[in-house]
N, C-alpha and C positions, 0 to 999 in steps of 0.2 A: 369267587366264593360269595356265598351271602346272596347273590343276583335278584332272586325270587323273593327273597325278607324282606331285601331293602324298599324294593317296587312295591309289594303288601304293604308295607310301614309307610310309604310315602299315602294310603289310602288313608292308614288312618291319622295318618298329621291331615291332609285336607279335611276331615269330617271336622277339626277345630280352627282352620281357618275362615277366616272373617268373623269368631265369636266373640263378644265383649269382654267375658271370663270365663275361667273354668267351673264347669258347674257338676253337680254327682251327675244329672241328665245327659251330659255332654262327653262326660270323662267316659262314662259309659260307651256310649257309643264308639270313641275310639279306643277303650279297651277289648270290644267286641273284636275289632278291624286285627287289633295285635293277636286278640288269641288264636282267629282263626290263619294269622299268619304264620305264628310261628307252629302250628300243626300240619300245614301245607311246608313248611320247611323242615318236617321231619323230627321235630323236637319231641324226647320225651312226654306223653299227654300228663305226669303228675308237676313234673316239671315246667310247661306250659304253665298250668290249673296255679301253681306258685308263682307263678313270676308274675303274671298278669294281679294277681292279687297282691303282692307288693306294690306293682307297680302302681296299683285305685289307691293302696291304702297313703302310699307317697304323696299321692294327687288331690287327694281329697282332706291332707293333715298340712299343709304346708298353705303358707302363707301367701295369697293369693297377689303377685307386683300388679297389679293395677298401669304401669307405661308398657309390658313386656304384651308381645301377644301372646296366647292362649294355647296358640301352637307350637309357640316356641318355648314356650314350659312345660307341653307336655314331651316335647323334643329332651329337654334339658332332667325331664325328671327320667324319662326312659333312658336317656346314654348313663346317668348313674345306674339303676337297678340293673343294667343291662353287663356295665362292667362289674358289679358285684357277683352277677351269675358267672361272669366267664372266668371270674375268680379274686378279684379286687388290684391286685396287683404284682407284677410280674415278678414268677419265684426262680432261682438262680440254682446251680448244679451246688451241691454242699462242696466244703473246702477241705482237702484230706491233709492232716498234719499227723506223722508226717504225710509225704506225698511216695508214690502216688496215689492219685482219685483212680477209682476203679467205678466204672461202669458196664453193669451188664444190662444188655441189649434183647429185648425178648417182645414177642408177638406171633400175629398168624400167617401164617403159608401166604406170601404174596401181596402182602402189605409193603415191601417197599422196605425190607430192615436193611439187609445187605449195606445197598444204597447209602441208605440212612444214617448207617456208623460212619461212612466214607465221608457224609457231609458235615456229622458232628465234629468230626477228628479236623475238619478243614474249617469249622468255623472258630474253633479252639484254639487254631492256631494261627488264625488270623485276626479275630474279635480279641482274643481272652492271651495273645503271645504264650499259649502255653508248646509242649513240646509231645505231639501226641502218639497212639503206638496201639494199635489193632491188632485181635488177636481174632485168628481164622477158626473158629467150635462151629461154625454149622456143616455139620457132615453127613444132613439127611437130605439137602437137595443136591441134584449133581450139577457141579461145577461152580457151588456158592463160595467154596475156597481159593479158584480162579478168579472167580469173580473182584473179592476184594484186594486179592494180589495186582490185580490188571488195575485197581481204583486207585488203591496203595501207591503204585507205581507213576500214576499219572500226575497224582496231588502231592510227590513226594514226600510221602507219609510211611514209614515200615510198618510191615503184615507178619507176625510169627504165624506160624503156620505147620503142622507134620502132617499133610496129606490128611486121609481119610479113615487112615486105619485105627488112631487113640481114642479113648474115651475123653467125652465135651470136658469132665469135672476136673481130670487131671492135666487135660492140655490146657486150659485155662487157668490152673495153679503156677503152670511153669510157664504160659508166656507172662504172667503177673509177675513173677519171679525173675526173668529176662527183663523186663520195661523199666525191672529195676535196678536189674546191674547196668544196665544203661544210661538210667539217669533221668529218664521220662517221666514225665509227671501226671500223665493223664493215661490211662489204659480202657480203651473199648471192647467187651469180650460181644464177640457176634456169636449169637447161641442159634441153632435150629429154630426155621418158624413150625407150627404146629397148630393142630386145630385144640381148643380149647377142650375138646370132649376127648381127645386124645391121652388118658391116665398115664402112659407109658412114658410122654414124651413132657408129660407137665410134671413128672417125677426126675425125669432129668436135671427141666432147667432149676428144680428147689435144689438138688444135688450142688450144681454150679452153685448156687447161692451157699447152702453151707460150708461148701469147701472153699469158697474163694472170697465169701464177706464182704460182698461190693459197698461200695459206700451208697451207691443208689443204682435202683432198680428202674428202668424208663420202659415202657409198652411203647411199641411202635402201630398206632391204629389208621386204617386204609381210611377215609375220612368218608370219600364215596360209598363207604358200608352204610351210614346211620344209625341205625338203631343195632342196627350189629356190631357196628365198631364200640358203642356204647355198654352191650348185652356183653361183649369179647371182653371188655377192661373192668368189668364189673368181677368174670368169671375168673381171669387173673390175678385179680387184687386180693381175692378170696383164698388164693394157693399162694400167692406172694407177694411180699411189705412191698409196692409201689410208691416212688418217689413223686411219679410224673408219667405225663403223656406225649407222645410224638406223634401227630395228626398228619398223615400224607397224602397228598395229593388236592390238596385242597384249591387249587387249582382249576380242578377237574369238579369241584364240588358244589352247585350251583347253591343247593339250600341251605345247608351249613347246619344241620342239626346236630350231629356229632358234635360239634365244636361247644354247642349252646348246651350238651345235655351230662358232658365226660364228666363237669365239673360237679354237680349237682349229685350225678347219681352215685359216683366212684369214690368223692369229697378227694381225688388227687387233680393237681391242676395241669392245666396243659403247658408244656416250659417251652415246644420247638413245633412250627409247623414245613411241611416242607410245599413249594408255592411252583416246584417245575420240577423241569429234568436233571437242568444243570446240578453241578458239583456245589453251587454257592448259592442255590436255589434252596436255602433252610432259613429262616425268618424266626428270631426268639419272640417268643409269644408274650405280648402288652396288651390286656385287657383294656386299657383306658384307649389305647388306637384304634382296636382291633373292632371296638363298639362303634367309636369313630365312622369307619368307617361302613359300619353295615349301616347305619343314618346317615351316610353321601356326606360326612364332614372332611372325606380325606386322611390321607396319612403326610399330611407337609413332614413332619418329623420322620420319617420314616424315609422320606425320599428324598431328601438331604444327606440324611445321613449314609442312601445311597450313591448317589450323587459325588460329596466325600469320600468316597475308597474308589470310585473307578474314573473320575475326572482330573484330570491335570491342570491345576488350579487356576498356573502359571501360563498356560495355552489360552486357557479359558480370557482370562484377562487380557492377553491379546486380543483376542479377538473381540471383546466387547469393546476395549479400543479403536480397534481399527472401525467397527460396526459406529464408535460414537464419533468418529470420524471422514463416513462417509468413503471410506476406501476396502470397505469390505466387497471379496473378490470370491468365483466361484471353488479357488483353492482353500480360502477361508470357510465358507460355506460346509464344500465338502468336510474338511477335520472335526467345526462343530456338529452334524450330522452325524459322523461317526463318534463323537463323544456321548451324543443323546442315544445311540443305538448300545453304548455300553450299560447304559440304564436299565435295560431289555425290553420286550417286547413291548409296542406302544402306549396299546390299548391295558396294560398293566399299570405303565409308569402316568395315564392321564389321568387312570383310575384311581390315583393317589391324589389328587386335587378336589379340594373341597368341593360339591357341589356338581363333577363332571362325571365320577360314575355312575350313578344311572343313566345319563342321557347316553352312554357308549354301547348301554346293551344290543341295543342294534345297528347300531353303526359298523361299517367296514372297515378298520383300521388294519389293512393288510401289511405288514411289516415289507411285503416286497415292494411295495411303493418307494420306499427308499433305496433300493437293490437298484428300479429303473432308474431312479432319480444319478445318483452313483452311477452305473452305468454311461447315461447322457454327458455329463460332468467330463468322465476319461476319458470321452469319446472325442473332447474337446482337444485341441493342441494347449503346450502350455500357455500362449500368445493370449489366444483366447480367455483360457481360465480367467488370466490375469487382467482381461479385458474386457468386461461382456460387452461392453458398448462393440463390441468388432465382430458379432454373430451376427450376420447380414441372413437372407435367407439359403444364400449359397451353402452356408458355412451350417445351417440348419438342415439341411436336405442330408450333406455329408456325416452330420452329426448323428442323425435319427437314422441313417442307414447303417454306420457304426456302430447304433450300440440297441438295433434290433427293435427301434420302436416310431411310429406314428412321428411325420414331419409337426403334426398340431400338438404333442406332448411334448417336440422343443419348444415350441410357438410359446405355449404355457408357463413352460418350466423359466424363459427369459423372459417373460412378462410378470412374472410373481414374482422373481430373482429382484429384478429393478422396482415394483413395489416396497418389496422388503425392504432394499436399499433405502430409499424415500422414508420409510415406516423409520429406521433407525439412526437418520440424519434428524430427524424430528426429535426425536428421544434426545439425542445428542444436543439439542438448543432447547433441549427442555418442554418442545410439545410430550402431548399424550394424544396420540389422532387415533385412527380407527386400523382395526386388521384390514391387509389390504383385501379385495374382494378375490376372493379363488381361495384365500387362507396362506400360508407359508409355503414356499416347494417345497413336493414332497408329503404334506401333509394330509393331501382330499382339500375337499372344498369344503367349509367352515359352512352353517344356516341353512344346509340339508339333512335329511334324517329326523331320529326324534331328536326335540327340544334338549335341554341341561336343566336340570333339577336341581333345587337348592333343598337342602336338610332333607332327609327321609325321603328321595327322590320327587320332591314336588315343586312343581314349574314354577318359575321365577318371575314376579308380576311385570306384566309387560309383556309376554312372549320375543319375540324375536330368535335370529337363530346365535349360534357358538360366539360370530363377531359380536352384536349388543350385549350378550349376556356379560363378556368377559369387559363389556368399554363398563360397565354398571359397576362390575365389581372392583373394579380401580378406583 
């Protein structure tokens, strides 16, 4: 997401590098750079026409530091305006006393709601320990009642449900009604999606709303709509008290205009985006990150605290262990590899590091590089594993025929393996030396492709490729 913003913004952070200070002449000029950026990113144009005009008036009333560069002020004054538009700071689901919170769930035909209840109810109860309980009202698509049963079922989560034949307003009174002799604290009503011009069916969901009194209303919006998803949450808001936004697919969304425009035009903020397929693939929405990182500053916080829920602390530390001790083996290898794979997909979890996504937009980080890598690894005997010094090229030839790939991709894969090694016996006595040349197994080769960007996607003095950029920033 963001892709295209961030690369535009990195234009207009260079038009103020190497300047002495900010000047109105100057500021100009990189206000030019943002507004035509955020127009190509799909942003509302009143919206734009505001932003960029805070952003001068910030620039041009603030106190000029005189040691800071010029670019990196205007960096630093754009990530505030920036998190003020996407809404200042991140808003929370209200608190129902008593309980249960009652959420009802609404949007258009094909935005991903379904889904979408499945992932709130599972971050709910994972994030927030609550005890959650979905309730099956969409009865105008076929099979959207199956559907949440089959999700239900996977995330061990209960689905009340009576088929196809009741009415949304009163099935949704009684599975309310049920979550509560049960005890549950959190109830999702999944309402039919609908097209906003559709009277019939946007008289429905107000129905559900007076009969069932949710404590908040959430729009679920297709994020790769844009200005539609925008124009859809506007038309909504206007039939019904919106708490908040649910942005899907954002993922899929290179420009991000939706995101920069829901908040502005609707005045409701975005609470959840959803960022994949998966079930745990929903991300609460932090404006102060989320700016973060459309200027290439990363989400460290955000990837930590992924990091925290799907790594085993206690493994982990072994292994850096053994790493600080020079006896790390291709069995150790392998576990942390698959620790970094619980992260998800690569080119996601590098995208979280300050300064490395934009340089990934073209880069091939094909997740299956690790599948080969894995692969070669099993193909090994335990002897081996535990040995690599004992992969002669017999034992390569056997290996690469095992596990379906090129005798030069073991060649590779024990040549980077025993750098590595090297690389963390150094670590281990306290050097800080260089990546080894070819990059980590399994990773591609490091100082091919485009460069790594520092702030607003812009090169890092000195060029060089991924290895220098990353020895500088130590």
């Amino acid at each position: 997401m963001f892709d295209s913003l961030a690369g535009a913004l990195g234009r207009a952070y260079q038009a103020l590098v190497g300047k002495k200070t900010l000047t109105e002449a100057n500021i100009e000029e990189g206000i030019r750079a943002v507004r035509q950026a955020l127009l190509e990113a799909d942003v509302h144009f009143q919206v734009a026409k505001d932003f960029v005009k805070d952003v001068k008036a910030r620039a041009l009333g603030q106190n000029v530091i005189q040691s800071v560069d010029p670019g990196h002020q205007f960096v630093k004054l754009f990530h505030d305006a920036l998190t003020d538009l996407l809404g200042g700071a991140v808003t929370e689901l209200p608190v129902a006393d008593p309980p249960p919170l009652v959420l009802l769930m609404a949007g258009l035909q094909g935005s991903g709601k379904t889904t979408t209840c499945a992932k709130l109810a599972l971050w709910l109860k994972r994030k927030k320990k609550k005890n959650p309980f979905l309730v099956a009202a969409d009865l105008q698509r076929p099979a959207a009642v199956e559907q949440l049963c089959t999700l239900g079922k996977q995330l061990q989560i209960p689905v009340y449900q009576e088929g196809t034949g009741a009415r949304p307003p009163e099935l949704c009174a009684r599975g309310i009604a049920e979550a509560r002799r049960l005890r549950h604290d959190v109830v999702i009503l999944d309402t039919a999606g609908r097209l906003h011009v559709d009277d019939a069916l946007m008289r429905e969901v107000q129905e559900v709303h007076a009969r069932c009194k949710p404590h908040a209303t959430l729009l679920v919006c297709d994020s790769m709509l844009g200005q539609d998803a925008v124009n859809s949450a506007k038309a909504f808001h206007e039939r019904l008290p919106l708490y908040g936004v649910v942005l899907t697919k954002v993922d899929g969304d290179a420009r991000g205009g939706a995101a920069l425009s829901v908040k502005a035009v609707t005045g409701r903020p975005i609470l959840f985006v959803g960022t994949g397929e998966k079930p745990d693939d929903l991300e609460e929405f932090d404006p102060p990150r989320m700016a973060g990182r459309i200027l290439g500053m990363g989400d460290v916080v955000g990837l930590v605290e992924k990091a925290q829920e799907v790594i085993d602390q206690k493994e982990a530390e072994r292994a850096a262990e053994k790493m600080r001790r020079g006896q790390f083996t291709f069995d150790d290898f392998l576990k942390s590899m698959n620790m970094i794979r619980k992260l998800g997909p690569l080119k996601k979890v590098l995208g979280m590091l300050p300064g490395v996504g934009a340089a990934l937009k073209d880069i091939d980080l094909d997740d299956a590089r690790f599948q080969r890598v894995e692969a070669m690894i099993l193909s090994m005997t335990p002897f081996e594993r535990r040995n690599p010094d004992s992969v002669d090229i017999q034992r390569r030839r056997r290996i690469a025929a095992g596990s379906g790939n090129e005798v030069q991709a073991v060649h590779d894969l024990v040549k980077q393996f025993k750098m590595m090694q090297k690389l963390m016996q150094s670590f281990g006595k306290g050097g800080l030396p260089s990546l080894p040349e070819g990059g980590l197994p399994g990773a591609g080769k490091p100082g091919r492709g485009p460069q790594p960007r520092g702030p607003g996607g812009v090169l890092p003095p000195g060029g060089g490729g991924l290895r220098d950029f990353l020895n500088r920033r130590r």
